[in-house]
C-alpha positions in Angstrom: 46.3 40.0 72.1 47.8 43.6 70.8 51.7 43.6 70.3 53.8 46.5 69.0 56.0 45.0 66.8 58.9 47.1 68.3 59.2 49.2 71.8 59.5 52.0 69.0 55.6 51.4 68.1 54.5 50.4 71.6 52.3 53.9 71.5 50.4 52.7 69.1 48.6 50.0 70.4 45.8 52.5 72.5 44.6 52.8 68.9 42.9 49.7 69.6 40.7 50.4 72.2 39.6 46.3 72.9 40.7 42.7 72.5 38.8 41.2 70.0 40.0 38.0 70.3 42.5 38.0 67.9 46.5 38.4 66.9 46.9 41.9 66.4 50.4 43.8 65.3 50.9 47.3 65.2 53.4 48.4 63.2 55.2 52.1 63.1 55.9 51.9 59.5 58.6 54.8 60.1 60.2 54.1 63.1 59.7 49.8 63.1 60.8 49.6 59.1 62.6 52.8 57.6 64.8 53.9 60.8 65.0 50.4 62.5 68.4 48.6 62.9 67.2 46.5 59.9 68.1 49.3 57.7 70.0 52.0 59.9 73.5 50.4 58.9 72.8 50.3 55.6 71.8 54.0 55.5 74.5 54.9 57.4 76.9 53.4 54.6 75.7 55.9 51.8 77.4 58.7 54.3 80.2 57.0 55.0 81.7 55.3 51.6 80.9 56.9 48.0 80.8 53.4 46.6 77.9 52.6 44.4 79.1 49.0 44.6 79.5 48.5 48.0 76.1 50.9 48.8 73.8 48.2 46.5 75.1 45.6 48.5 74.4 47.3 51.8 70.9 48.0 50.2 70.6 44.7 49.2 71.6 43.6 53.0 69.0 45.4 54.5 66.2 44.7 52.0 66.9 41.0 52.6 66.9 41.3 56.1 63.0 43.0 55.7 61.9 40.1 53.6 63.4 37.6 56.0 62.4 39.2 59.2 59.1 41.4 59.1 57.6 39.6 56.3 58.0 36.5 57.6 56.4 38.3 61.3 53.6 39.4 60.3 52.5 35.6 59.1 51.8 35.0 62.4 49.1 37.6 63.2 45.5 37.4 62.2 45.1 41.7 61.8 48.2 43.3 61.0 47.8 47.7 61.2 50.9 49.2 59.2 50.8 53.1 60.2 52.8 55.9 58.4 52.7 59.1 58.9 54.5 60.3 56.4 54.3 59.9 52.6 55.6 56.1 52.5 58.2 56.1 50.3 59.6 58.9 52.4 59.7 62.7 52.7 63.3 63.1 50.8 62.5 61.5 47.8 65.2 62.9 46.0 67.6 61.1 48.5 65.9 57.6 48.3 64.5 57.8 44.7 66.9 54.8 43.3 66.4 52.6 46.7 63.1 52.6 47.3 62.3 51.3 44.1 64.1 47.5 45.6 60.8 47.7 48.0 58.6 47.2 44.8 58.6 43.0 45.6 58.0 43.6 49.3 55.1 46.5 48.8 53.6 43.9 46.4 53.6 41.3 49.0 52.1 43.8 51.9 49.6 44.9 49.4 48.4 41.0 48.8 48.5 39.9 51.9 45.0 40.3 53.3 45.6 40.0 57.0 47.5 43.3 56.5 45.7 46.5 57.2 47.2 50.3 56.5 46.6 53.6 57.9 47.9 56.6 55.8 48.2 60.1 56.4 48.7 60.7 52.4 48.0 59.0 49.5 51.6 58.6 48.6 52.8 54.4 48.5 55.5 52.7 46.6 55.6 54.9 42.9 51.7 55.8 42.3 50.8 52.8 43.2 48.4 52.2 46.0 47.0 50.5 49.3 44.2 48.1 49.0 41.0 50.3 48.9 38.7 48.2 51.4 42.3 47.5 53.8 43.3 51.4 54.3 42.3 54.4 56.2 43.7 57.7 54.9 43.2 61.0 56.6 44.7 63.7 55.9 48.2 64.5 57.7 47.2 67.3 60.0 44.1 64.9 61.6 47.1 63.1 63.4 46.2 65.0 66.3 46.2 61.9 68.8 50.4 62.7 67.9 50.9 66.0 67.5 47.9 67.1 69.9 47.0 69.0 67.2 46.5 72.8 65.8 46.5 75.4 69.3 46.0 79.2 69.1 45.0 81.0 72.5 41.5 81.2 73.9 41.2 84.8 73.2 42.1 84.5 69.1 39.6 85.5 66.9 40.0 84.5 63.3 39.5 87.6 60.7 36.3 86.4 58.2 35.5 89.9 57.2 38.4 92.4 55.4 40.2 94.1 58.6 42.8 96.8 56.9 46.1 95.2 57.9 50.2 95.9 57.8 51.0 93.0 54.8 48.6 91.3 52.4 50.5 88.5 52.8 52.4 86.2 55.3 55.3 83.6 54.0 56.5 81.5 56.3 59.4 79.2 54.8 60.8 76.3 57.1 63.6 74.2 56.5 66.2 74.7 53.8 64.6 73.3 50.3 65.8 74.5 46.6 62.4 76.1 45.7 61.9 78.2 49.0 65.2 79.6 47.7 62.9 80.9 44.6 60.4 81.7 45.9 62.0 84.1 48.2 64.5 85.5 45.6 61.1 85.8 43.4 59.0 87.9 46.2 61.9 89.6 47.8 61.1 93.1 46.4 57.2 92.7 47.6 56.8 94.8 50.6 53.4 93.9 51.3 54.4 90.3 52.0 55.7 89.3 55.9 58.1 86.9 54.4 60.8 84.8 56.8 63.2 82.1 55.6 65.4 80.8 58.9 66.5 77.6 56.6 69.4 78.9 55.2 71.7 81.5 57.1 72.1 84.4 54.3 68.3 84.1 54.1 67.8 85.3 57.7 69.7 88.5 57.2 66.7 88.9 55.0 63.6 87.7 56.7 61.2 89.9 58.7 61.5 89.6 62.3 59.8 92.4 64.2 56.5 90.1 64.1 58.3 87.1 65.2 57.7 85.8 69.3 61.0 84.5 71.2 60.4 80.8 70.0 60.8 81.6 66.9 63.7 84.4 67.2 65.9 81.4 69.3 66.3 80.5 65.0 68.2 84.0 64.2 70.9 82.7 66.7 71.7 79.4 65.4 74.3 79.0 63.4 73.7 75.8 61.5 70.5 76.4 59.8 68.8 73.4 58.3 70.0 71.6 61.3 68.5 73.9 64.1 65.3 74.2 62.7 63.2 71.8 64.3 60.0 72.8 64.7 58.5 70.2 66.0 59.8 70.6 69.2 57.4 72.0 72.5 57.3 75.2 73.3 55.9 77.0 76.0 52.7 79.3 75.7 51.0 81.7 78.5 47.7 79.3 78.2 46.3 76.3 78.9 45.9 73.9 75.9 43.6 71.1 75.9 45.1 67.9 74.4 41.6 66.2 74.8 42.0 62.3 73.7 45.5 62.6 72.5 47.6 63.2 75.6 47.5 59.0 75.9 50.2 59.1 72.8 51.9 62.2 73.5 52.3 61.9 77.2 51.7 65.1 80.0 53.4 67.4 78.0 51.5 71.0 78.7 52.9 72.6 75.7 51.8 72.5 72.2 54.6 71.9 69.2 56.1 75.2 67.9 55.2 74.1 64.0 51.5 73.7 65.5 51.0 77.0 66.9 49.5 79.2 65.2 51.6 82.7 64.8 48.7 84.9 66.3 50.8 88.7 66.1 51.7 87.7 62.2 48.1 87.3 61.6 46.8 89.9 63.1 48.7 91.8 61.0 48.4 89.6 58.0 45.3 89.4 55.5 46.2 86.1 53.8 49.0 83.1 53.7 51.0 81.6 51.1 51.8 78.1 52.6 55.0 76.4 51.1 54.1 72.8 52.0 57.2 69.8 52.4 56.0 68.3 49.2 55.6 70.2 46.3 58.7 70.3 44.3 58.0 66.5 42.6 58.5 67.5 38.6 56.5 64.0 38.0 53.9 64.5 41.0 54.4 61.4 42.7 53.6 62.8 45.9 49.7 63.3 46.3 47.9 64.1 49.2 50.2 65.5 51.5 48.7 68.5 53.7 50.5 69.1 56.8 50.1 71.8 59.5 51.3 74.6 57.0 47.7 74.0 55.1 46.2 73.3 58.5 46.8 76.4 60.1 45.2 78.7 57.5 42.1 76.0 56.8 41.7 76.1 60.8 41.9 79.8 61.2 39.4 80.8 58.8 42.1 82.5 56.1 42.4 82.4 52.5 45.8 81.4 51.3 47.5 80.2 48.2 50.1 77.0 48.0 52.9 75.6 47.1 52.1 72.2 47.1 51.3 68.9 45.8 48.9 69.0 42.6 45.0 68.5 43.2 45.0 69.4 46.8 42.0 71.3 46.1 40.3 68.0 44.9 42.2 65.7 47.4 41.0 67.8 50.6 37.1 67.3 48.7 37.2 64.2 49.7 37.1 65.1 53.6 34.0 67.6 53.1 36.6 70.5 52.6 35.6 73.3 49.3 39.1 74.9 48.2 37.9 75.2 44.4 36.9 79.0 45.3 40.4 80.0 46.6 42.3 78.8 43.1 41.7 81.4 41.2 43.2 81.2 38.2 43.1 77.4 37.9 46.8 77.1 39.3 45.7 73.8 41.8 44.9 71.8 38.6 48.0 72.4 36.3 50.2 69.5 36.1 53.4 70.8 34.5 55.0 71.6 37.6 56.5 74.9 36.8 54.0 76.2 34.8 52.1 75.8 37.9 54.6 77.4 39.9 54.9 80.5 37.6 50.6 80.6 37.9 51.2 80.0 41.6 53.1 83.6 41.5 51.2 85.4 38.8 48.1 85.2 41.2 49.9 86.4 44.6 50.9 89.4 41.8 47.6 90.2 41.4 46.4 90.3 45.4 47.6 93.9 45.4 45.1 96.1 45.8 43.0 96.9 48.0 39.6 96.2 46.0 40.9 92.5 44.9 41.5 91.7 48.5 38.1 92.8 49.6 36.6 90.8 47.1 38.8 87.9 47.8 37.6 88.1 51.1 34.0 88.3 50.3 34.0 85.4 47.4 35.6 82.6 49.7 34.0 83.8 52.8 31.1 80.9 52.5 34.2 78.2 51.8 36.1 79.6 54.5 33.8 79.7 57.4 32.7 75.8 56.0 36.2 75.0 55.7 37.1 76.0 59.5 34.6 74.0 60.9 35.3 70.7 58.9 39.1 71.4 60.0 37.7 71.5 63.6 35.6 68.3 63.5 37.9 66.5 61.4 41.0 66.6 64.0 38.4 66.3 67.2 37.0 62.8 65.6 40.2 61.6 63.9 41.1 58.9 66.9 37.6 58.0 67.1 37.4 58.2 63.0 40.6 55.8 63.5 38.9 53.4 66.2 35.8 52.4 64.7 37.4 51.8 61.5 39.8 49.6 63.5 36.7 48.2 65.3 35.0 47.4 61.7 37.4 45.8 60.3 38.2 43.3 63.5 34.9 42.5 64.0 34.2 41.4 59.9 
């Protein structure tokens, strides 16, 4: 018997494709544990009362009420699949730093427990510590396909392999409000050979491009409350069809693809390369690892050589999955731990794309990588649910 452990995590359960005779719970790690009643009154405290007192004992409330409740649960079932899609200890960690480290007793406890599984979409768990090896599947975050329905350009885009002489070397696309995009705009401001928008942050948007931008993405311009509007993860529609394939069973009959997952053909066209500001890359300490969402997607996908801001050793992280990035760091930046010295290389090198006989080289030195790299993109999020089902299968069946 499958059972979602909440209706929240009921979409899970077609990851399991047959009853194998067993007690099986699926578990939405985000939506069943983190933003589930058994915390969302204690979370709700830190808003409402600046009381360090009173917010521990909240804390302590809700951690309790985990221990007693979804620990005690999962006792019952024979396989128990914990999925997160998001770096576990959560995607502000600057918020929940001094909390999360009360979980350390109960991620112990998962992480012994052998009846309980995990599927990961970074390697990111409790403070560098990590999942049982031979108990966890982790992909990277963009493979999530059977949620998002994946990475969707038109049927008539054609990625650029060979140098095409474009308007902008570059194209920056920075999302929500963070501290660092706030640099790295102030930083490349002056650059006109960079398509740079920032729609995070109000007195950034008097200073973004727009005349490359497509009426879902203008609707931003017109809101007034920045970091709150900017969801980009909500559908959009698109003058083509888009095949969902395998993954309209989670996201439902929805025709149109997410705006974050589209790629942003007329920028392209008129763009050589990317520099992809990822959600996690700020960590001083690099506690993050692993995390590549669609930002790194829609380059790797497309064929394009870009440069990131993101976690350290994506390069080697992304190896793993068949992908070859080591030909697109070029001075080394991918690999340097000291966070801003790898920031300052991250810079020094989109400095130096700015001729035109660097980019043509550019282009001709990662071509190989790139053309591999776009088709392990393609097969990697077309085999993820069935990457996800046999692994499921293997692991019921031993």
């Amino acid at each position: 018997m499958i059972t979602s452990y909440t209706r929240n995590s009921q979409w899970l359960t077609t990851l399991i494709k047959d009853d194998f005779g067993k007690n099986i719970l699926i578990v939405d790690w985000q939506r069943d544990i983190l933003n589930s009643d058994l915390l969302k009154h204690e979370l709700e405290v830190e808003v409402m009362f600046d009381s360090k007192t009173l917010f521990e004992r909240e804390w302590h409330t809700g951690l309790q009420k985990i221990k007693n409740t979804f620990l005690r649960d999962t006792e019952k079932y024979d396989f128990v699949l914990i999925v997160t899609r998001e770096t576990w200890q959560g995607m502000y960690e600057e918020t929940y730093e001094r909390n999360y480290r009360k979980y350390g007793d109960i991620d112990q406890e998962l992480r012994n427990r052998g009846n309980i599984y995990f599927l990961t979409f970074s390697e990111s768990f409790f403070y560098n510590t990590t999942t049982p090896q031979n108990r966890t599947l982790s992909l990277p975050w963009f493979y999530s396909n059977w949620y998002t329905g994946g990475i969707h350009h038109s049927p008539n885009f054609t990625p650029d392999i060979d140098y095409i002489e474009k308007d902008y070397t570059f194209n920056m696309l920075l999302g929500k409000q963070m501290k660092k995009r706030k640099e790295i705009f102030d930083r490349l401001e002056n650059r006109k050979d960079i398509y740079k928008t920032y729609f995070g942050e109000d007195k950034y948007k008097t200073l973004s491009d727009v005349h490359l931008e497509d009426e879902n993405t203008k609707q931003y311009l017109m809101s007034k409350s920045s970091s709150e509007a900017l969801q980009t993860f909500h559908n959009i529609p698109v003058p083509y069809d888009v095949d969902f394939g395998d993954s309209r069973r989670f996201i439902g009959e929805k025709v149109s693809p997410a705006l974050s997952h589209t790629i942003p053909e007329k920028i392209y066209k008129n763009t050589n390369f990317d520099i992809v500001c990822e959600t996690t890359f700020w960590e001083p300490t690099n506690k993050i690892k692993g995390w590549t969402s669609e930002k790194t997607a829609k380059p790797i996908i497309t064929g394009r050589f870009f440069i990131w801001f993101g976690c350290v050793h994506t390069s080697m992280y992304l190896k793993k999955f068949g992908y070859e990035l080591d030909s697109y760091v070029l001075n080394g930046y991918d690999n340097e731990l000291d966070y801003e010295n790898r920031f300052n290389k991250i810079l020094e090198l989109i400095s130096e794309c700015n001729n035109i006989n660097y980019i043509k080289k550019v282009y001709n030195d990662t071509k190989p990588a790139r053309l591999h790299n776009m088709n392990v993109a393609k097969d990697g999020i077309r085999n993820s649910l069935t990457t996800i089902q046999d692994w499921i299968g293997d692991k019921l069946n031993e």
